[in-house]
N, C-alpha and C positions, 0 to 999 in steps of 0.2 A: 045246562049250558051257561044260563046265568053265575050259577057258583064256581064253575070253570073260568068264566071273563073274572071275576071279583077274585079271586086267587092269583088270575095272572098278574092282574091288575095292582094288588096286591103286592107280589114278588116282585113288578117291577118299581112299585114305589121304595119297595127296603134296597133293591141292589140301587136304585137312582141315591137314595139317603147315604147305603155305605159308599159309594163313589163320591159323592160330596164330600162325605166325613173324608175319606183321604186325600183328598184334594185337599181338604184344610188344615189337615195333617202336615201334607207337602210344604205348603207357606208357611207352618210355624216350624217346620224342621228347618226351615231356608231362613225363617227371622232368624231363629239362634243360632242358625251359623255366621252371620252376617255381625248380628249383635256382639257377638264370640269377641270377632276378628278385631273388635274395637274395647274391650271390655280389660280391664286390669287386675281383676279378682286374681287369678292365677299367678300374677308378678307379686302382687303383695302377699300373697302367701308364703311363696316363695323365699321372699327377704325375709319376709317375719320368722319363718321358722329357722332357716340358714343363721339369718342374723340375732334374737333376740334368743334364742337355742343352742343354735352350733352342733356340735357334732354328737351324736344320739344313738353310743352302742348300749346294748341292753344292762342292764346293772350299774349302770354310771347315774350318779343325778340329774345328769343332762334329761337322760330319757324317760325321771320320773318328770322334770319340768315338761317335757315334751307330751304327757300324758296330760297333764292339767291345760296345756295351750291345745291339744286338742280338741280336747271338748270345749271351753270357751270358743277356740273359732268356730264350730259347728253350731253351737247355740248363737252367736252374735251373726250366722247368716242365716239364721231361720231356719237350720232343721230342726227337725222334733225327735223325740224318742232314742233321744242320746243316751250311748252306752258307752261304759268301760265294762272290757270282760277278760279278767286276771287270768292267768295262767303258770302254771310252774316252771319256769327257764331258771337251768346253771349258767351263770355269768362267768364272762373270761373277760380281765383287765389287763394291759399290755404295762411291764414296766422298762426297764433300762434295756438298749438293745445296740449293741456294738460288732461292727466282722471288718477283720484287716486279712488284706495278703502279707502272710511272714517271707513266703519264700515264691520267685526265685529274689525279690524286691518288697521291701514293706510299701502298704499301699491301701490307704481306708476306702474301704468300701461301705458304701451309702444303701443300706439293706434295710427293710422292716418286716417285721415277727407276722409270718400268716395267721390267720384268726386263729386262738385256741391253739395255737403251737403249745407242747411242753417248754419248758426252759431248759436252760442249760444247766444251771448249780451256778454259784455266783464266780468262782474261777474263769468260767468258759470252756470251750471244746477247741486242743487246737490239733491236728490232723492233717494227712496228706489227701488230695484230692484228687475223685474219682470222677472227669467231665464226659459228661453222654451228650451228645446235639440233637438230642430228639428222647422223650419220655421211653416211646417203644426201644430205642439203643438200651435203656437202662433197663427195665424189663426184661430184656434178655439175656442179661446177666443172671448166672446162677445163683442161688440163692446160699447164703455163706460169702460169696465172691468178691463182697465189696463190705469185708468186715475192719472197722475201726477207719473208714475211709467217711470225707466228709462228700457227697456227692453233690456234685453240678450237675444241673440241666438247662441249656442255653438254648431249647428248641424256641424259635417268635412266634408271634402271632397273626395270622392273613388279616388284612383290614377288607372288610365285607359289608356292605350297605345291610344285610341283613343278621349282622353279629356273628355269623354262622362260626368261623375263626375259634371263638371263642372258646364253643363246645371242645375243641380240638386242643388248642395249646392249655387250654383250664385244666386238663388231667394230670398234669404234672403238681400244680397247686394242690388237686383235692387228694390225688389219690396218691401222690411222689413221695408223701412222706413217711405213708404206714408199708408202700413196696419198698422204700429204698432199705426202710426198719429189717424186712425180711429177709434181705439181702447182706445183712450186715454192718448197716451205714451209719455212723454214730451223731450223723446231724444232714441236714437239707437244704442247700442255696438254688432256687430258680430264678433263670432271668421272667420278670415281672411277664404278667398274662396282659400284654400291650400292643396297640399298634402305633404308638409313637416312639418317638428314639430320644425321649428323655431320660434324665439321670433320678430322675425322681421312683420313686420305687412304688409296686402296687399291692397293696395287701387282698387279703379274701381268705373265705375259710376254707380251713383244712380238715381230713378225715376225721374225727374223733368219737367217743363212743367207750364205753364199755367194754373190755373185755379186748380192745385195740392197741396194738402197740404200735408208738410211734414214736419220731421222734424230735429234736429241736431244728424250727423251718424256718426260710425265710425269702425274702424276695428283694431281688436287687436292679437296679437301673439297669436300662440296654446298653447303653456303652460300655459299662462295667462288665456286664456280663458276655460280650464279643471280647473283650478287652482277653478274659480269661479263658476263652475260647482260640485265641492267637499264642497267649503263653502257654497254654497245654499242647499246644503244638511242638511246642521248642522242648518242655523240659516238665519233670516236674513243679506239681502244685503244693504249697500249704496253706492254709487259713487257720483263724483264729474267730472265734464264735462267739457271743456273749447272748442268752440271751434269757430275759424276766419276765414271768407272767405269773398270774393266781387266777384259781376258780371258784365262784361261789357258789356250792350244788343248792344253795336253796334258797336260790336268787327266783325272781318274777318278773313278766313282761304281761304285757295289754294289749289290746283289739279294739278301738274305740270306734263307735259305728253313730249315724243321724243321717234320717230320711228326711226325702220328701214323699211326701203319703197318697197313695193311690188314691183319686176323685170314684172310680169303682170298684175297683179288685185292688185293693188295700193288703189282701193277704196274698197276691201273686207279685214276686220282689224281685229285683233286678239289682247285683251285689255288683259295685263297680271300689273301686280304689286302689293305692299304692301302701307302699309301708315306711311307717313312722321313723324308725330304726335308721343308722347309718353307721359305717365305720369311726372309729376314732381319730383318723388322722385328719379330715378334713370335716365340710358342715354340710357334705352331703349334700349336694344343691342335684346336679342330675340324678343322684341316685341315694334317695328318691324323692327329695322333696318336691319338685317340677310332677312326680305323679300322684301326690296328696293333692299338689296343687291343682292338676289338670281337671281330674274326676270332680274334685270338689269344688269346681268354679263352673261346670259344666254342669254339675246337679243345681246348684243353684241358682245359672238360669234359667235349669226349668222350672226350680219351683217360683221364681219368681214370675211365673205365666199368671195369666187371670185365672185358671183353672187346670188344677194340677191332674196330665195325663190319667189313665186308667189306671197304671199298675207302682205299687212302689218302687222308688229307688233308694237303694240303702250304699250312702259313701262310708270304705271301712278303710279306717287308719290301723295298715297292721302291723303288730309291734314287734316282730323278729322274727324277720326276712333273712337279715344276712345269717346269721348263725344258725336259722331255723328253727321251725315252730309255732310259727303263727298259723300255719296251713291245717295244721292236725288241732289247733284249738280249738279254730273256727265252726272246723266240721262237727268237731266234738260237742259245740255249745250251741249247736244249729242242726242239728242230728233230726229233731224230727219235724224241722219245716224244710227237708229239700227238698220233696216233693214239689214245695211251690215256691223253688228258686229259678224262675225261669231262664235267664242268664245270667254269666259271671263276666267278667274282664276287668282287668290289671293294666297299667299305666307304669312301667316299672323299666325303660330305654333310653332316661333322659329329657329332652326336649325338643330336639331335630324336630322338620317336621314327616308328619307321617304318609305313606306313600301309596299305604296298601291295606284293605280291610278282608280281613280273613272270617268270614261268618261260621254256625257249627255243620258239621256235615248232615246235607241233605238240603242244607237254604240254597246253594247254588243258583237251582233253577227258579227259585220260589220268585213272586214278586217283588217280595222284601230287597232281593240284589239288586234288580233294576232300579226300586225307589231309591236305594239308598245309593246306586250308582251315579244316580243323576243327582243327588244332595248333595254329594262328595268330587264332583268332578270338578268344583269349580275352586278347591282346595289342590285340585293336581292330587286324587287320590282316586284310584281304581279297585273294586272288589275283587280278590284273586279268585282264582278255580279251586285253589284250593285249601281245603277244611281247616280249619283251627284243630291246629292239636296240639301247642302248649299257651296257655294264656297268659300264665305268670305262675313264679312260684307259690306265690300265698292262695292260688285259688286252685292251686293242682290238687289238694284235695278235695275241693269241690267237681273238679274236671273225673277225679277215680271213681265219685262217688254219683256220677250221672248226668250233673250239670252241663248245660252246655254253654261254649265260651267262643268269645270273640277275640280276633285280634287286632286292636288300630298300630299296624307295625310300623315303629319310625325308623329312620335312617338312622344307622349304628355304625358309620363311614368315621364318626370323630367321637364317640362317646367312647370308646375302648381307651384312645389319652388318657382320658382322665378319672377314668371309672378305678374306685378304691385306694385314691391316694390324697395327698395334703391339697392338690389341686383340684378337686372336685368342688369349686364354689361358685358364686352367684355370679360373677362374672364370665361363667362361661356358657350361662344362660341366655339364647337369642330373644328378647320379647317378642316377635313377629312369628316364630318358629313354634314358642309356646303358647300364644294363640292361637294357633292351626289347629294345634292341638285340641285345645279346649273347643273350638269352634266344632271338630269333627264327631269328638264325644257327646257335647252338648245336641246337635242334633241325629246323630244312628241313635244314640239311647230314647229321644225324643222319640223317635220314630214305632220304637220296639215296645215302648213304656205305654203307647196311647193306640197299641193294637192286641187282638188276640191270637198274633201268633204260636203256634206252640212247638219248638223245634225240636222237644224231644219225639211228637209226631213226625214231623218231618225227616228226621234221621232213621224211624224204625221205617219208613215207607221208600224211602231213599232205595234204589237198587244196590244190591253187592259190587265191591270193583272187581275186574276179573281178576283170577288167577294167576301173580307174576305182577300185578301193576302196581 
């Protein structure tokens, strides 16, 4: 009886301790969100790399200086075990890029070269035109049917607080130019992957590969492209094409990474960042320096605590996002510590703030939604029902490969403007917006960092959904 009481006794001193322990948890998840809301780390990053940088596609010297400013900034905020981790990427560099309407009216059009488009040949491509108002119109064209034809796709884009849009009129960009190739089509103009109705045009990458035939693409402003969507009405189209690019097959890109180090499980890490990289036409401020910036101002308040949580956190600058590649390095160079990567999440929407926390499947019910429900409400951010299932591209192969991932989803109502084109700069950064941010990260990571959750338990315990759901 006696070893009964001192057992109980016992058990309820450790559940009294871990109830404390989170309770103190709670407060310091609340400091750094708090601290966040005031904190500028995230803006100076921000500028610094936008402005002392600028624009950082893979193979440029921009994005070799961009390698050395990230590791400097990670060492001058106090992470440790800073890495650069090389990888083999072909590089594409955009050169001279021209498209006029010859007929029924000459008429320049304000177009830019999709990533990794073939060129034209320095002549140009000039040709009668074949306009579809939607990706699937073209598609259904037979194949041969739209031979020596330069094809238009004028399908827009839905503007979606949650990007969704995106997925939808983006298929004409990635996948338009190798179906239009099969089809017969001797070049590729879409109106820009946008939900604004500017003239400014939107680049992004296009299919390429091996063994893929494609051919010369490009992207042009919304009015231009409605414009040509009113004259195809009337009568026939021609254009005229110009357009210059080179590849480097034995070009390279990085993954620069710096923790703050777990106080006790040191070897159980929690992989958070955005990527390096940006297109060439602007300096890349929402996408993605605002998500180098976010994670990395958020790790660094915690490690600037008096004692750093339980488990690591490792911020990874990753180096080729847009054209791809960073995802399959990462996994590749981290191959046999995934075991104990507890979670991942990517900061990769911008700077809006964010509205909605998506945890991995099976946290739902766990206590972690409530605590962090109650950390994040007062951000005007709710945990959804449901599961995280893309977290960003750079960690989608850690998502294939078993990790489990988070999503702090921002509002994506005005990021589609400006996403991939010469307007994508610091100015269109809210500082209040991207403190939320930071604010939100800094403490769910807090949270998850200085517990032993383990949510690939959680997922294998998790019921099946039915049938149909």
């Amino acid at each position: 009886m006696r070893l009964f009481r001192t057992l109980l006794t016992a058990a309820a001193a450790t559940a009294l301790m871990a109830g404390a322990a989170h309770a103190q948890d709670v407060k310091t998840a609340e400091a750094l969100r708090d601290k966040a809301l005031l904190d500028r780390t995230a803006w100076n990053v921000t500028e610094d790399l936008t402005t002392n940088i600028g624009p950082r596609i893979v193979g440029s010297p921009a994005m070799a200086r961009a390698k050395d400013w990230g590791v400097a900034k990670l060492k001058a905020l106090g992470f440790t075990n800073v890495k650069v981790e090389e990888f083999a990427k072909p590089s594409w560099a955009r050169g001279e890029e021209s498209a006029e309407l010859v007929a029924p009216y000459p008429m320049k059009l304000n177009i830019v070269g999709l990533g990794r488009t073939v060129p034209t040949g320095p002549e140009g491509i000039e040709a009668e035109v074949a306009l579809f108002k939607t990706y699937a119109e073209m598609i259904a064209a037979p194949e041969g049917s739209l031979k020596g034809k330069i094809v238009v796709i004028t399908q827009p884009m839905v503007r979606a607080q949650d990007g969704a849009g995106y997925g939808v009129a983006g298929i004409s960009r990635r996948a338009g130019p190798v179906e239009a190739a099969k089809r017969g089509a001797v070049a590729l103009l879409i109106r820009s992957v946008s939900t604004s109705d500017s003239t400014v045009p939107h680049t992004g990458v296009t299919a390429f590969g091996d063994g893929v035939a494609s051919i010369p693409s490009a992207a042009m402003g919304v009015p231009e492209a409605e414009q040509l969507e009113r004259l195809a009405a009337k009568g026939p189209l021609r254009i005229k094409l110009k357009l210059a690019s080179t590849v480097d097959p034995a070009d390279v890109a990085w993954n620069i990474s710096g923790e703050i180090k777990g106080s006790e499980k040191p070897d159980e890490v929690i992989v958070i960042g955005g990527h390096l990289d940006s297109w060439d036409v602007g300096t890349g401020a929402l996408d993605d320096a605002t998500g180098v910036a976010i994670t990395t101002a958020a790790a660094k308040l915690i490690g600037d605590l008096p004692k750093h949580p339980k488990r690591t956190i490792r911020v990874v600058m990753f180096g080729s996002e847009e054209s791809g590649g960073s995802s399959e390095a990462y996994v590749a160079a981290h191959k046999d510590e995934l075991p104990k990567i507890v979670l991942a999440g990517e900061s990769d929407t911008g700077a809006d703030r964010i509205y909605s926390l998506k945890l991995p499947a099976g946290a739902q019910k766990h206590a972690i939604a409530t605590v962090a429900g109650n950390v994040l409400a007062p951000l005007k951010i709710y945990v959804n029902r449901d599961p995280s299932a893309h977290g960003g591209s750079d960690i989608e192969g850690l998502e294939e490969a078993g990790v489990p991932s988070i999503e702090l989803e921002q509002d994506a109502s005005r990021y589609f403007d400006y996403h991939h084109t010469m307007d994508d700069t610091l100015n269109k950064v809210r500082p209040d917006e991207l403190a939320q941010n930071v604010a939100a990260w800094a403490s769910f990571i807090y949270l998850v960092a200085d517990s032993d959750i383990d949510f690939r338990a959680l997922k294998a315990a998790a019921p099946a959904a039915p049938a149909g759901h």
